[in-house]
Every structure is written in structure tokens, then in C-alpha cells.
RODO-2510 file (C-alpha; in nm, 4 decimals, decimal comma):
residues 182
     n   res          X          Y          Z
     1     x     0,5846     0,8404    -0,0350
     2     x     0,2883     0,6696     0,0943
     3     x     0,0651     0,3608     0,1286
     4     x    -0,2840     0,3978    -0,0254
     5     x    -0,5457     0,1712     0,0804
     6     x    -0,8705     0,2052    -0,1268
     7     x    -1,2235     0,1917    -0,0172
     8     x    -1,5344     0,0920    -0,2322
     9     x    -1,8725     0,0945    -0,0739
    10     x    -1,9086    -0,2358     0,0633
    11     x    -1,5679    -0,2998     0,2165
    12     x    -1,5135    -0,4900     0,5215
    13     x    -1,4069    -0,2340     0,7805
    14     x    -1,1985    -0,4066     1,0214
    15     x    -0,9605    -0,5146     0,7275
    16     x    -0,9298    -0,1870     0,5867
    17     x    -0,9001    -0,0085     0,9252
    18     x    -0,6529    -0,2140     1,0564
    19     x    -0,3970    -0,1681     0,8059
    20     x    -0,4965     0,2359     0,8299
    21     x    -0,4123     0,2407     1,2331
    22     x    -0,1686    -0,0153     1,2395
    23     x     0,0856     0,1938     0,9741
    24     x    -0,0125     0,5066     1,0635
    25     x     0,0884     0,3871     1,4310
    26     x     0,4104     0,3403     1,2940
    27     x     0,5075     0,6228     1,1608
    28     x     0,4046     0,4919     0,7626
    29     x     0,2012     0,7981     0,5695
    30     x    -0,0732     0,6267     0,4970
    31     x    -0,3918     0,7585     0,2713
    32     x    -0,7624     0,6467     0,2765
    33     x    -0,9060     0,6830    -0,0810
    34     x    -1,2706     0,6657    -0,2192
    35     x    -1,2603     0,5251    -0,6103
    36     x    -1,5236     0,7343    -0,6024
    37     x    -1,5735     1,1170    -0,6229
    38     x    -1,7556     1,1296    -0,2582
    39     x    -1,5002     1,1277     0,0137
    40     x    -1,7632     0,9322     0,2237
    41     x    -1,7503     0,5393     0,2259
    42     x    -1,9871     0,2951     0,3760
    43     x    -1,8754    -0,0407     0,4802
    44     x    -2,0486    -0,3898     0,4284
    45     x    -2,1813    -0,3400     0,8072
    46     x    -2,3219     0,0194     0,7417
    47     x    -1,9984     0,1684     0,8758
    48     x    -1,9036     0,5290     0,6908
    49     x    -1,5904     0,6596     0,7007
    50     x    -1,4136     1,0060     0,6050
    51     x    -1,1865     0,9722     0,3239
    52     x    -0,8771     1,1788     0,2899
    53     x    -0,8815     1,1388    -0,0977
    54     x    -1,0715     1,0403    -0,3868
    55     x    -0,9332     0,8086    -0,6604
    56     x    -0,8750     1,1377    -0,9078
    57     x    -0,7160     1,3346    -0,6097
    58     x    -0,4037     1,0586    -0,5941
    59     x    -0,0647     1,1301    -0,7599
    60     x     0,0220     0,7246    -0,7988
    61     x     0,4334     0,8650    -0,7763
    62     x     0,3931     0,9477    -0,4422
    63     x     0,2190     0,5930    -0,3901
    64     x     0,4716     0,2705    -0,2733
    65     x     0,2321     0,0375    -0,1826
    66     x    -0,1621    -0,0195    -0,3352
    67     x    -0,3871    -0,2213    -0,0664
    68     x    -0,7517    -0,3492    -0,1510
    69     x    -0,9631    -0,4456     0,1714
    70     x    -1,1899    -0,7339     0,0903
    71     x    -1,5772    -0,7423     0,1782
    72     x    -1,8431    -0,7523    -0,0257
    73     x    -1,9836    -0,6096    -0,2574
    74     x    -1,6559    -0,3866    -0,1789
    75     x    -1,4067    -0,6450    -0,3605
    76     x    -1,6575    -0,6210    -0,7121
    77     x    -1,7059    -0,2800    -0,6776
    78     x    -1,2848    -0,2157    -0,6880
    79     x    -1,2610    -0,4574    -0,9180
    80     x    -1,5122    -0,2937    -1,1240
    81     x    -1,3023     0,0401    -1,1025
    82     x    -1,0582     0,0377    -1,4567
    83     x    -0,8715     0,3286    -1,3430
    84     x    -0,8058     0,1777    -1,0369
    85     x    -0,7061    -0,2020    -1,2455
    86     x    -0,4795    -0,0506    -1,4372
    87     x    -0,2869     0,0801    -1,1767
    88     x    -0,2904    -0,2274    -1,0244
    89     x    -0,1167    -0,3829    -1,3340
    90     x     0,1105    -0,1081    -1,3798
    91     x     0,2466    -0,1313    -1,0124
    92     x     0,2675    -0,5262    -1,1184
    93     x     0,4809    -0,4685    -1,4214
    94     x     0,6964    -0,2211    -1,2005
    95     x     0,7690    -0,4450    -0,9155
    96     x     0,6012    -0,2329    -0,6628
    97     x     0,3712    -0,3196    -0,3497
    98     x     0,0722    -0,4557    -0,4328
    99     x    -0,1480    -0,5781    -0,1426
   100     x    -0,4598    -0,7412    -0,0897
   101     x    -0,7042    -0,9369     0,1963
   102     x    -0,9982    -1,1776     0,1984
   103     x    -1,1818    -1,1297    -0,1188
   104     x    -0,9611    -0,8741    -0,2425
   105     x    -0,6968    -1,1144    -0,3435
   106     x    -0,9074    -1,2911    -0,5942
   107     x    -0,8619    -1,0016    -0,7996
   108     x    -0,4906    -1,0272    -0,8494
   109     x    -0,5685    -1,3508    -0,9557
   110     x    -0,8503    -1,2153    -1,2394
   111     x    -0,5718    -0,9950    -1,3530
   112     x    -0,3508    -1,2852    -1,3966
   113     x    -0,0958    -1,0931    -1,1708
   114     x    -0,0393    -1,4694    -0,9634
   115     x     0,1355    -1,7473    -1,1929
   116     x     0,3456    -1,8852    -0,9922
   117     x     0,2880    -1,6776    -0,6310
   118     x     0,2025    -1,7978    -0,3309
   119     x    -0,1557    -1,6423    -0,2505
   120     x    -0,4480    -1,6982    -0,0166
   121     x    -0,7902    -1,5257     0,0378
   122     x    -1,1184    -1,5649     0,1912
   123     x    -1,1856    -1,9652     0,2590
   124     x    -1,3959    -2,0870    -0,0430
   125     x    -1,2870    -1,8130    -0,2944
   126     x    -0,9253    -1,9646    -0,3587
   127     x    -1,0741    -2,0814    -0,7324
   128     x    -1,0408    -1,7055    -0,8036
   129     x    -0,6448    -1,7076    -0,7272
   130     x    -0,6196    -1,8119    -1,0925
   131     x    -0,2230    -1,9605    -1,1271
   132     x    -0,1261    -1,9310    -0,7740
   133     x     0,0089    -2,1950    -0,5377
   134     x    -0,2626    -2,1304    -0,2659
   135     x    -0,1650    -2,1743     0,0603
   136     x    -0,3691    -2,1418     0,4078
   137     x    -0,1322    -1,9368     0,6215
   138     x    -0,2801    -1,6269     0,7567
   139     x    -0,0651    -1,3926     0,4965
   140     x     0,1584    -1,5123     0,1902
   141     x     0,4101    -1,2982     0,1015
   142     x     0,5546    -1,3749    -0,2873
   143     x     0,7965    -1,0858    -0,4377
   144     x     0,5922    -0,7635    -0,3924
   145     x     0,2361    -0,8904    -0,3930
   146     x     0,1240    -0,9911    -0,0031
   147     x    -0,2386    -1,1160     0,0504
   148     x    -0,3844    -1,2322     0,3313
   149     x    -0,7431    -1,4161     0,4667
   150     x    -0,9702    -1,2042     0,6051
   151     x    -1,0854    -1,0055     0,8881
   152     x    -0,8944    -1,2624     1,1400
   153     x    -0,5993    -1,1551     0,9650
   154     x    -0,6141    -0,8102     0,9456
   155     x    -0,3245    -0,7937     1,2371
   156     x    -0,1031    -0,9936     1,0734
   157     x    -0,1367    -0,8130     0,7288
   158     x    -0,1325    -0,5222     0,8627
   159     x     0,2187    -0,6336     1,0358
   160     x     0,3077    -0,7759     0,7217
   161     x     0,2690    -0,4451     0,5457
   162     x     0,4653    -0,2903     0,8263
   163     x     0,7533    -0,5351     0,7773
   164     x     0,7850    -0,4520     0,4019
   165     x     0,8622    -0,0865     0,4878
   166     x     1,0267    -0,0687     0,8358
   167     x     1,1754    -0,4271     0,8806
   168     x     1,0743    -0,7372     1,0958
   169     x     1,2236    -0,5611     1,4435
   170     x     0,9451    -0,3081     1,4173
   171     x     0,6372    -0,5227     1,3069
   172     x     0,7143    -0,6979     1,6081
   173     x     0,7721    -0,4238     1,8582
   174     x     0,4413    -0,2915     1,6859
   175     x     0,3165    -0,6434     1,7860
   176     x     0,3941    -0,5995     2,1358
   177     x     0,3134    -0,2169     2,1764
   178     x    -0,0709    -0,3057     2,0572
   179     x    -0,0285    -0,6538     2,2926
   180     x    -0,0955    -0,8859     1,9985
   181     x     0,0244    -1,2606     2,0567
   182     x    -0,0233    -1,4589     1,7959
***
């Protein structure tokens, strides 16, 4: 079983990345996928990045946990991606992990996936967490959807997502090990 974090071109790297090192640092398998059929992704800050699968490559059984990085125009261009939504949903409807930062978030909320969560996202954006009690903490975790705020974040969701798989002990020995203090 895995986590799969999916790039669009136009993500915000340090979001995406961070989960990617942070879980794979502990132990979590942990796959980078295009939504596109080129394995090669380029950032919002001209950053490109080796994918180890594309969208049509993924076998969603094998997948516990979705994660969209925000960034633009990488949040439109995922949300943009049907294959891609209705997994999204489907993983909803299921109960399972479903995980999103900064803009990213906002599309949980277009999918109506947040009555009655607590969310947050990218300052300024929270009219797109459509039926979700916002909140301003750096990550809000409600039943199997986590979000978080945006690149300043990216630690602590990262850690989040960590916690959701391996407990609280080891987000916060992974805490330690990469000499985060919050």
C-alpha cells in the first residue's frame, strides 16, 4: 500500500516535496505521479521533477492515501483532471485518506467533499472551502480528509500525514530527527 501524491505542471514544489521526503524518510512507500502521460513535471518556480508514475500507470488498490500539492496553476490543472476527481470522490465515499495543502484544499470544497469538516487553505482562498468550518491552524485534520496552508506548512502536513499512518510517537521523533521545532 502506498501514498500517492500527484503533480500537475504548476505545483508548488516545496509542498509537494516535503510530504515526498518526509514519508519516504519514514519508512511510508510513497509514489510521485504525473496526471499526465510525461513522467516529467515542472513546478510553479520552473522546478522539473522525475516522476515515478503517470496517472494511467496507478493501480488506486494499492493507494491509502491521495495528496494534492497546491500552487498555481498546479491546483486548476488537478482539478481540471476528471480521472483524477473521481477518484477523489470515490476515496471520499470510501472513507479513505484524502489530503490536500494551500490551494489544493479548495478543491475538496468544489467537490462538496467538506460539509461540516474542519478545513483551511491558502489565506484568501477559504471562500472556496464551500461548507467547511474554516479554521487558521497550520493543518485541520476532520475524519480522513487533512488539509493544510501552504508552503509554511508543508512540515507540519507532512507530519500530519505521517501521524495518520505510523502514530503521533513517530511524527514526532521524525520531528526531532529532521530538528524541526515548531
Amino acid at each position: 500500500m502506498a501514498i500517492a501524491v500527484f503533480f500537475a505542471n504548476g505545483y508548488e514544489e516545496i509542498e509537494a516535496l516535503t510530504v515526498v521526503d518526509l514519508t519516504r524518510r519514514a519508512g511510508i512507500e510513497t509514489w510521485m505521479v504525473s496526471i499526465t502521460d510525461e513522467k516529467a513535471v515542472t513546478g510553479s518556480h520552473g522546478i522539473t521533477v522525475s516522476m515515478d508514475k503517470t496517472l494511467k500507470e496507478v493501480d488506486f488498490n494499492e493507494v491509502e492515501m491521495i495528496v494534492l500539492p497546491g500552487g498555481m496553476p498546479g491546483t486548476l490543472n488537478l482539478e481540471a483532471c476528471d480521472i483524477l476527481m473521481e477518484k477523489v470522490k470515490e476515496f471520499d465515499v470510501k472513507g479513505k485518506y484524502i489530503s490536500a495543502i494551500c490551494a489544493a484544499p479548495t478543491v475538496f470544497g468544489h467537490l462538496g467533499l467538506l460539509q461540516g469538516k474542519k478545513a483551511c487553505c491558502y489565506p484568501s482562498m477559504e471562500e472556496g472551502l464551500v461548507g467547511a468550518e474554516v479554521t487558521y491552524e497550520s493543518t485541520a485534520v476532520s475524519d480522513h480528509i487533512l488539509t493544510s496552508r501552504g508552503m509554511g506548512t508543508a512540515i507540519d502536513f507532512g507530519l500530519q500525514i505521517i501521524a495518520r499512518f505510523q502514530g503521533r510517537k513517530a511524527a514526532d521523533e521524525m520531528a526531532d530527527k529532521i530538528v524541526y521545532k515548531k
